[in-house]
C-alpha positions in Angstrom: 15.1 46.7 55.6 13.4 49.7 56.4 9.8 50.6 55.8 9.1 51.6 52.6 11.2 48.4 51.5 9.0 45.9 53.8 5.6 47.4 52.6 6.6 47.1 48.9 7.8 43.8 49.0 4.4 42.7 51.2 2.1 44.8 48.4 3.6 42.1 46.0 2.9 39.2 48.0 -0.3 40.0 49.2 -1.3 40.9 45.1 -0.2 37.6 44.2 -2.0 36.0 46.8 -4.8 38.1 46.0 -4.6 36.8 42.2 -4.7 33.4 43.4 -7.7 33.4 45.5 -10.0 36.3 44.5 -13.5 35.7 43.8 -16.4 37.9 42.4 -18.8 38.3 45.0 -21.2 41.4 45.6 -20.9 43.2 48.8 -24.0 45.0 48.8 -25.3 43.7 52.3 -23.0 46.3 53.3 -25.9 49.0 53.1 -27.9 47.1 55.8 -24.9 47.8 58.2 -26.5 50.2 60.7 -23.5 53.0 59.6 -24.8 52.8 56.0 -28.2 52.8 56.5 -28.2 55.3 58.6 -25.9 57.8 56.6 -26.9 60.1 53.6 -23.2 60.3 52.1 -20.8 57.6 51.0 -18.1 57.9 50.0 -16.5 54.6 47.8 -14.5 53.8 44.8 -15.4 51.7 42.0 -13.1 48.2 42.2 -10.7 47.1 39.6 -8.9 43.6 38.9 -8.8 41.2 41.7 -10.2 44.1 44.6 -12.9 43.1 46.2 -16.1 44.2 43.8 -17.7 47.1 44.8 -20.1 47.4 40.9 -23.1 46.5 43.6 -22.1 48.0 46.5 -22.3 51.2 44.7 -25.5 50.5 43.0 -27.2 49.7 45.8 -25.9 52.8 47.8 -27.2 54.6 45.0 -30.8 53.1 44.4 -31.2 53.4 48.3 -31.8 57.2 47.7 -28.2 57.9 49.2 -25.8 60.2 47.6 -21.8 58.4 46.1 -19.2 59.7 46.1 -16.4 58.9 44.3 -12.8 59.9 44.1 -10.5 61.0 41.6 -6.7 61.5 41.5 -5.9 65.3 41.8 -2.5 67.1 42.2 -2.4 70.4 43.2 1.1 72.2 43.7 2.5 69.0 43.5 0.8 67.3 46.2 -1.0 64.5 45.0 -4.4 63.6 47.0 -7.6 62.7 46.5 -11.7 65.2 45.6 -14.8 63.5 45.6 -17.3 63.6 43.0 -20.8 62.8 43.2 -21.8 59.6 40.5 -24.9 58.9 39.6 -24.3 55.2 38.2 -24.2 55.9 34.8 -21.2 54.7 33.4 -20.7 57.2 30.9 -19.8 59.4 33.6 -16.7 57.9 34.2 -12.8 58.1 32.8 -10.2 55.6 32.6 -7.3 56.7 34.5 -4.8 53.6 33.6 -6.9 50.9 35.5 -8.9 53.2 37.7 -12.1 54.2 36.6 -13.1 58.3 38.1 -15.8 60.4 38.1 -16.5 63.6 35.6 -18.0 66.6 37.3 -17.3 69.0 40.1 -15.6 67.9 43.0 -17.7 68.7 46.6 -16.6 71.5 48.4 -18.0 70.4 51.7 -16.2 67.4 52.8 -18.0 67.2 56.4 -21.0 66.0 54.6 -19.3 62.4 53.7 -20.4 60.1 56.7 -19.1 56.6 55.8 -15.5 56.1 53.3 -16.0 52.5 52.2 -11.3 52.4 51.0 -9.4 49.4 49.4 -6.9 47.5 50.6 -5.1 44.3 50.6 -4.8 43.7 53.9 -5.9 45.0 57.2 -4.3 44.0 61.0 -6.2 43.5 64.0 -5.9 47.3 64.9 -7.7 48.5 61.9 -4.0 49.5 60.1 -4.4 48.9 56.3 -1.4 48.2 53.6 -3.4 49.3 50.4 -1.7 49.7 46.9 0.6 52.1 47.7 0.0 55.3 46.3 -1.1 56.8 49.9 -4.2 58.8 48.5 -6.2 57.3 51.6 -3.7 57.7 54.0 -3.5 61.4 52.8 -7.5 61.7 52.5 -9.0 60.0 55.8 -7.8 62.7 58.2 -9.8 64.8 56.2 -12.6 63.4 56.6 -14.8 62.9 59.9 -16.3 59.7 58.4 -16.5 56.1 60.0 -14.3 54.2 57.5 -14.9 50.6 56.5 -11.8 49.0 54.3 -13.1 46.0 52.2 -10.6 42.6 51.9 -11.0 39.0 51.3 -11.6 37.0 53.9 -7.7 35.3 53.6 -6.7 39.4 53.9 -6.9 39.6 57.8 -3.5 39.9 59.2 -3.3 38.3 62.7 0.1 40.0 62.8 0.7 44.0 63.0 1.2 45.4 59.5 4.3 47.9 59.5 3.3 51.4 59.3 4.7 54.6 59.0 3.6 57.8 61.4 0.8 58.8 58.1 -0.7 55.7 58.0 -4.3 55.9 59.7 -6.5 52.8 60.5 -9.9 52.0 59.5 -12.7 52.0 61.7 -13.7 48.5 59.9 -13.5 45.9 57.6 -15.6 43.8 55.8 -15.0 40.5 53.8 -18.2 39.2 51.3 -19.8 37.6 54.5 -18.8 39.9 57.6 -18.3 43.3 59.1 -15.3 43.9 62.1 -15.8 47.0 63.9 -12.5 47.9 65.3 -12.7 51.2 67.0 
């Protein structure tokens, strides 16, 4: 079975587990991690389905004085990626993309600024290697970026085995479950 194969069949496992055990609880304790509270800049996302909720997180990032970011789909000359656009928490200012909500507005120019990407996954190894939905828009994003990176995952999620990977696939600095933070590297 090669690669692609072994992820795709794990992404469907590791959704139904997901569906089986997810609960709704806020990670907002997050932004007393020392890399949070020390940063101007976050990037995140804004959860959907059984992901781990981020409604709070983001809030919280937001009403802490800090600016969010937030990142919508974009494809330009046919490679597909990931800009970040600044949300203020109104929910207005977001678009349904099929299940994913994104930001309207410019996209930021200056990428450097982002200190912390707080990605999804559903499940991270000991090494900080993530198997997320399967897109590869993080994958494709985080060597872009200079920021510490913080995956967020249930606390069933840990894999205390090695997750195949590919040569794009690029580990997390962390990852947190609704009552702990791992620093990795």
């Amino acid at each position: 079975m090669n690669f692609h194969n072994e992820k795709s069949d794990l992404r469907l496992r590791y959704r139904r587990e997901r569906s089986e055990h997810s609960i709704n609880t806020p990670f907002s304790y997050l932004v007393e991690t020392k890399e949070i509270s020390s940063a101007q800049v976050i990037a995140s996302y804004i959860s959907y389905g059984d992901e781990p909720n981020t409604l709070e997180l983001n809030q919280e990032i937001i009403n802490s004085g800090k600016k969010l970011l937030l990142p919508r789909i974009t494809d330009r000359h046919g490679n597909p990626g990931l800009e970040w656009v600044q949300w203020d928490g109104d929910q207005s200012n977001l678009k349904a993309r099929g299940k994913i909500l994104e930001p309207i507005g410019g996209a930021e120019e200056d990428l450097n600024q982002i200190e912390v990407v707080i990605v999804p996954a559903l499940r991270v190894d000991r090494r900080g290697y993530r198997l997320g939905q399967g897109g590869g828009y993080y994958d494709r994003a985080l060597p872009q970026l200079r920021a510490w990176s913080i995956a967020l995952i249930f606390p069933e999620e840990i894999s205390g085995e090695d997750l195949p990977r590919e040569a794009h696939d690029i580990p997390v600095n962390a990852y947190a479950t609704y009552d702990m933070v791992v620093r990795i590297n």
